[in-house]
C-alpha positions in Angstrom: 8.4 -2.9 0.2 10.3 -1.5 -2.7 10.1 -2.2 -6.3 13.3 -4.6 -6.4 11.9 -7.0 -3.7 9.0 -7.0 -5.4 10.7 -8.4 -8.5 12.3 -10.9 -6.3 9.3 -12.1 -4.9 7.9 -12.7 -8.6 11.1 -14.4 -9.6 10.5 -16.7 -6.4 6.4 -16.6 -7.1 5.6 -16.4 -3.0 2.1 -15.2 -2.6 0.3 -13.7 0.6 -2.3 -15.4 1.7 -4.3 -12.3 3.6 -7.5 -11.7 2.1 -8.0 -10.3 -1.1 -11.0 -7.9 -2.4 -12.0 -7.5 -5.8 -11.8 -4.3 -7.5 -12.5 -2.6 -10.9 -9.9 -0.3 -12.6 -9.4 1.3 -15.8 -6.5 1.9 -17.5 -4.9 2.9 -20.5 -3.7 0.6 -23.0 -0.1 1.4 -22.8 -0.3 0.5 -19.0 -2.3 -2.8 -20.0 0.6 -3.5 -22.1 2.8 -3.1 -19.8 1.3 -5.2 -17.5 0.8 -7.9 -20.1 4.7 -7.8 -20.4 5.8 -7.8 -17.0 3.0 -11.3 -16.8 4.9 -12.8 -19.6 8.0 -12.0 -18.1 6.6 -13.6 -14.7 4.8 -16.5 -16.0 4.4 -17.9 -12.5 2.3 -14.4 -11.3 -1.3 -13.4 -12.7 -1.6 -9.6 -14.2 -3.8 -9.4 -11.0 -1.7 -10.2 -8.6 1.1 -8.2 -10.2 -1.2 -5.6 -10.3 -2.7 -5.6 -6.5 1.6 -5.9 -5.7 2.9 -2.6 -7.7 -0.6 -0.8 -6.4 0.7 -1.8 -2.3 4.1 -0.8 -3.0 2.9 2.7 -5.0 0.5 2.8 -1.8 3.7 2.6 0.5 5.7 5.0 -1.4 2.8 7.7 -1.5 2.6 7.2 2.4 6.4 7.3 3.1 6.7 10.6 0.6 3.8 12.4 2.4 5.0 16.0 4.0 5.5 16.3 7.8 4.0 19.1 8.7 4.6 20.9 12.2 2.1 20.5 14.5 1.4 22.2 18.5 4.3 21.3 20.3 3.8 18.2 22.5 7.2 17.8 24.5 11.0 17.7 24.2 13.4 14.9 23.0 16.0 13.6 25.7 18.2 16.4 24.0 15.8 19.2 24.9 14.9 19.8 21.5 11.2 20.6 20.6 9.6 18.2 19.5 6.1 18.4 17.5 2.7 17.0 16.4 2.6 15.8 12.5 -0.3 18.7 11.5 0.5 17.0 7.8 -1.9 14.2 5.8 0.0 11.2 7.2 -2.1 11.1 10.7 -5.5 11.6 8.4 -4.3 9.0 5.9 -3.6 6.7 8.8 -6.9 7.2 10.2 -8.8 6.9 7.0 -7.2 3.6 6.6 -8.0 2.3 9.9 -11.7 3.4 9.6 -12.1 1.3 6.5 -10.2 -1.3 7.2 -12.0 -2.0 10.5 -14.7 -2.0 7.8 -13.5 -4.2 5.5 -12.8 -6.5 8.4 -16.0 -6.4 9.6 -17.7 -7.4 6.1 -14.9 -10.4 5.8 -15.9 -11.4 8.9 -19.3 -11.4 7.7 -18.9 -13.6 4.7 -16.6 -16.5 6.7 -19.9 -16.9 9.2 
């Protein structure tokens, strides 16, 4: 998701219903205000939830700008082109995220029983 849907989805104040987790940041006061802003602006969304929206889309943007990096060669395209392993952070961020979101699964799972 991109910042403009996101303001469309304020405007329309749609909210997921996954699960959410609680977690502590700090921040500076002119990002405070800023948030403070954009909540006035959105009356119908919490400084939370706007919050836990602009971290998923930074979160998507990091992913999306991370570097491919050429890898062993593992076969050819239909073309006959070479065509190679990402050797660049994307398969360990993947991975990472996986691992602990198996675990945050696991502890959700936990607190419904």
């Amino acid at each position: 998701m991109k910042v403009q849907p996101l303001l469309e989805r304020w405007q329309s104040q749609s909210r997921s219903s996954s699960p959410r987790f609680r977690l502590q940041a700090e921040l500076g006061p002119q990002d405070v205000a800023r948030l403070q802003a954009l909540a006035e602006m959105y009356p119908g969304c919490s400084v939370e939830s706007m919050l836990a929206d602009l971290i998923h889309v930074a979160l998507d943007d990091l992913e999306a700008s991370f570097p491919f990096v050429n890898g062993p060669q593992v076969g050819e395209d239909e073309c006959g082109d070479p065509v190679y392993e990402d050797a660049g952070p994307t398969p360990r961020f993947l991975a990472l995220t996986r691992k602990h979101l198996r675990t945050l699964s696991q502890s959700a799972g936990a607190l419904a029983s």
